[in-house]
C-alpha positions, 0 to 999 in steps of 0.5 A, spaced: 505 303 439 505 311 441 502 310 447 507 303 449 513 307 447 511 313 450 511 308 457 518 305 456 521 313 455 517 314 461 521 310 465 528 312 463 525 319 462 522 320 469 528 324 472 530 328 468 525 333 469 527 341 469 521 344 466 521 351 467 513 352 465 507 350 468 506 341 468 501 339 462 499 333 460 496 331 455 489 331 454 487 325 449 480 329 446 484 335 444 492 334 440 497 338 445 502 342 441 510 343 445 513 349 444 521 351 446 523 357 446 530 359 447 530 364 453 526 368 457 531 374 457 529 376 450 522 381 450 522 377 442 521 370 444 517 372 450 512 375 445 513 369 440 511 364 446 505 368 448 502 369 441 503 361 439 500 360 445 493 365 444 493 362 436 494 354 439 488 355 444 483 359 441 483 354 435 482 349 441 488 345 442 493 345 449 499 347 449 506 347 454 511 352 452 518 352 456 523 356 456 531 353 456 534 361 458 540 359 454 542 354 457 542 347 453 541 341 458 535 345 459 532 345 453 533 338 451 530 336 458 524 341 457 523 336 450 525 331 453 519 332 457 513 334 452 515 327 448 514 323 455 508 327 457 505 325 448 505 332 445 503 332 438 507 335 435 513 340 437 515 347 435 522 348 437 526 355 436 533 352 439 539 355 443 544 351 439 542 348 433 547 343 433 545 339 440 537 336 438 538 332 433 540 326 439 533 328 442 529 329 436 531 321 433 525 320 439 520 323 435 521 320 429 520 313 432 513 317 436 512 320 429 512 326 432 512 331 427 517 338 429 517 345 426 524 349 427 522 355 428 526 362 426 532 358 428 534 351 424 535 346 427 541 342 423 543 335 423 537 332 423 532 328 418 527 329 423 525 337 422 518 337 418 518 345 417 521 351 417 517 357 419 522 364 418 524 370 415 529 370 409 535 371 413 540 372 407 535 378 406 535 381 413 543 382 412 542 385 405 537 390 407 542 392 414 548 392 408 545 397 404 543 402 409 550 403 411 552 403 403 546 408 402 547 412 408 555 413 407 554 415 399 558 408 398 555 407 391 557 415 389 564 414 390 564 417 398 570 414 402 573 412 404 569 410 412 572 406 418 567 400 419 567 395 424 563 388 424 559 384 428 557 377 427 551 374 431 552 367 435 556 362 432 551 356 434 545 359 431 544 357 424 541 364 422 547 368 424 551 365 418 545 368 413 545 374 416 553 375 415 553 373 409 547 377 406 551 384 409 558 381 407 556 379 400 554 387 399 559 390 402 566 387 399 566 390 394 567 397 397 571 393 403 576 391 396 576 398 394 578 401 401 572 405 401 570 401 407 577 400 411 576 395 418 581 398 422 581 392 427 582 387 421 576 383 425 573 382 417 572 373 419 565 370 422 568 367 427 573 373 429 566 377 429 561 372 432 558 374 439 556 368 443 549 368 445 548 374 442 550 376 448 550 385 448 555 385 455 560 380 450 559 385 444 560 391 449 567 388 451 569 387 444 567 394 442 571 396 448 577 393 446 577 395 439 576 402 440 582 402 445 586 398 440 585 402 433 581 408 434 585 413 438 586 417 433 581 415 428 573 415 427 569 411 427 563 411 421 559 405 421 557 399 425 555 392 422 550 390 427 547 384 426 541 384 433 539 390 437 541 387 443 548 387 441 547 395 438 545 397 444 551 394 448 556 397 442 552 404 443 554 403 451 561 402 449 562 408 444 558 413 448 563 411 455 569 413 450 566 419 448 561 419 442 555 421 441 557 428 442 556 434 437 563 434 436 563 427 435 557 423 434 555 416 433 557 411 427 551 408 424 550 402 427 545 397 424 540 392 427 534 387 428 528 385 432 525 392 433 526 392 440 523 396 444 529 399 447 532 400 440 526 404 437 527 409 442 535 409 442 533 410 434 528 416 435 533 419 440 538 419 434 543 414 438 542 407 433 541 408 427 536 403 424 533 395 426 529 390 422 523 389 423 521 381 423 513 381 425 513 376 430 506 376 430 506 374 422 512 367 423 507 365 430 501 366 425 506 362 420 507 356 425 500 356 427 498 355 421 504 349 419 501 345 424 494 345 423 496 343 417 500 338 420 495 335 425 489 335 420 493 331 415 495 336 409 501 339 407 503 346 410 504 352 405 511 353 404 515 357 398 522 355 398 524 349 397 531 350 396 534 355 402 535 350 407 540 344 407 540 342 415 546 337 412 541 332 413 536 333 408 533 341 406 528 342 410 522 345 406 521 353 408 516 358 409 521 365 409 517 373 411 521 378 408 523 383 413 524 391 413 527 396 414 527 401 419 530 408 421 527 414 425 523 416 418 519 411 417 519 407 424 513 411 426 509 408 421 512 401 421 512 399 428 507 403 432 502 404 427 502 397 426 500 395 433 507 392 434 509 396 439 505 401 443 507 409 442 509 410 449 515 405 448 519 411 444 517 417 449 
């Protein structure tokens, strides 16, 4: 019946083929796994990608990884074309976790089994597991950093704050600010944290596609319009791509001097990047989610899955997709500043010593 079905999918399929990897077809005598990743132009899903691809293979199956590069049409496609050529099973990290579940309603009649990976993917019964951190945790930990740092639970204050979102259409962005929010209202309600822009709603500071020039811009815009006369102490920063294009904005209208240095400005992914900004005291903190574990995690749900057993999950309760709550594995994350990043990222073979030289 897959195979039958397969063929009639071809034929209305066939020219819609805009992959950005190498062709592969499935090979009958070794299961072919699909995986989807949003975009190249990050370093953290290049290295997702690349770690899922040496785990799938040297446990001996094929695999076709794509990259959508932020574009939608792309990524529904590029799954499009693993269902056609008969992967397996898919393991989809999304663009927009709204636009799949069109798509995904093939795999279900395939019985191809999805694993959502990092990103959920909403609106769909078809999602067998989740693989992730605990994103409500990760805003958490960036929330308590600035209470920590500024002294907020000894009463200091009060600080100007501003507040960065992630991008709407990422399922995870509303988790990590709620964390970070649930944690810092009860001093945004007492006036020791004060926003000056009034930008305190997710959809006044959401950065679409987490995009660093989007949030650059706005830093810009706020900074001109209420801190002519003020100073800014602390940036909630949800991604180390958008912290390093707040740090571009700030250090053009005059921080990062003696006289006036930089906020603290949290962030995530452990980026290359803002590692060596935090060595070289310009951002101040990052959280670090080992990929290599989430890749490890997804390699191991599809074993499971392709062997015919269930895969280990440790929450059943987290994540409602609106379709069904799709059962989880979550990794915590940690935090990381210049005091303990050295042990962290570089001794843990995460990150190579000549990165924050």
């Amino acid at each position: 019946m897959k195979i039958i079905l397969l063929s009639i999918l071809a034929l209305f399929l066939g020219g819609c083929d805009i992959a950005i990897g190498p062709d592969v077809q499935a090979n009958p005598d070794k299961p072919t796994i699909g995986i989807s990743m949003p975009t190249q132009s990050s370093e953290r899903w290049v290295e997702d990608g690349s770690n899922m691809v040496r785990l799938l293979e040297e446990k001996g199956y094929e695999t076709d990884l794509q990259y959508g590069e932020d574009i939608v049409e792309n990524q529904l496609s590029q799954i499009e074309n693993m269902i056609t050529k008969g992967a397996d099973l898919l393991i989809i990290a999304s663009i927009d976790g709204e636009a799949l579940s069109g798509i995904l309603d093939q795999t279900d009649r395939l019985d191809i089994p999805v694993i959502s990976y990092d990103r959920l993917i909403m609106n769909s019964e078809q999602i067998s597991y989740y693989a992730t951190f605990d994103n409500y945790g990760v805003g958490e930990l960036q929330a308590q950093y600035i209470i920590d740092r500024l002294g907020l639970e000894e009463g200091e204050g009060p600080f100007n704050i501003e507040l960065f979102a992630g991008s709407p259409d990422d399922n995870n962005a509303y988790f990590f600010w709620d964390g970070a929010m649930d944690k810092l209202k009860p001093y945004l309600d007492s006036g020791q944290l004060v926003v000056q822009s009034g930008q305190t709603e997710f959809s006044q500071a959401a950065t679409l596609r987490w995009d660093g020039a989007t949030a650059q811009a706005r830093m810009d815009n706020i900074l001109t319009a209420h801190y002519a006369n003020q100073k800014l102490d602390a940036i909630l920063s949800p991604y180390d791509g958008i912290s390093l294009g707040v740090i571009s904005s700030l250090q053009a209208s005059g921080y990062g001097t003696e006289n006036r240095p930089l906020p603290i400005i949290t962030g995530q992914d452990a980026f290359a990047a803002s590692a060596k900004s935090i060595m070289n005291d310009e951002q101040t903190q990052t959280i670090f989610k080992d990929t290599r574990l989430l890749a490890e995690r997804a390699v191991d749900m599809t074993e499971a899955i392709i062997n015919g057993t269930e895969p280990e999950i440790n929450d059943t309760e987290t994540y409602d997709n609106n379709a069904k709550i799709v059962p989880s594995y979550l990794i915590d994350p940690v935090s990381v500043d210049k005091e303990n990043l050295e042990e962290v990222l570089i001794e843990s073979g995460y990150l190579d010593p000549s990165t924050i030289e």
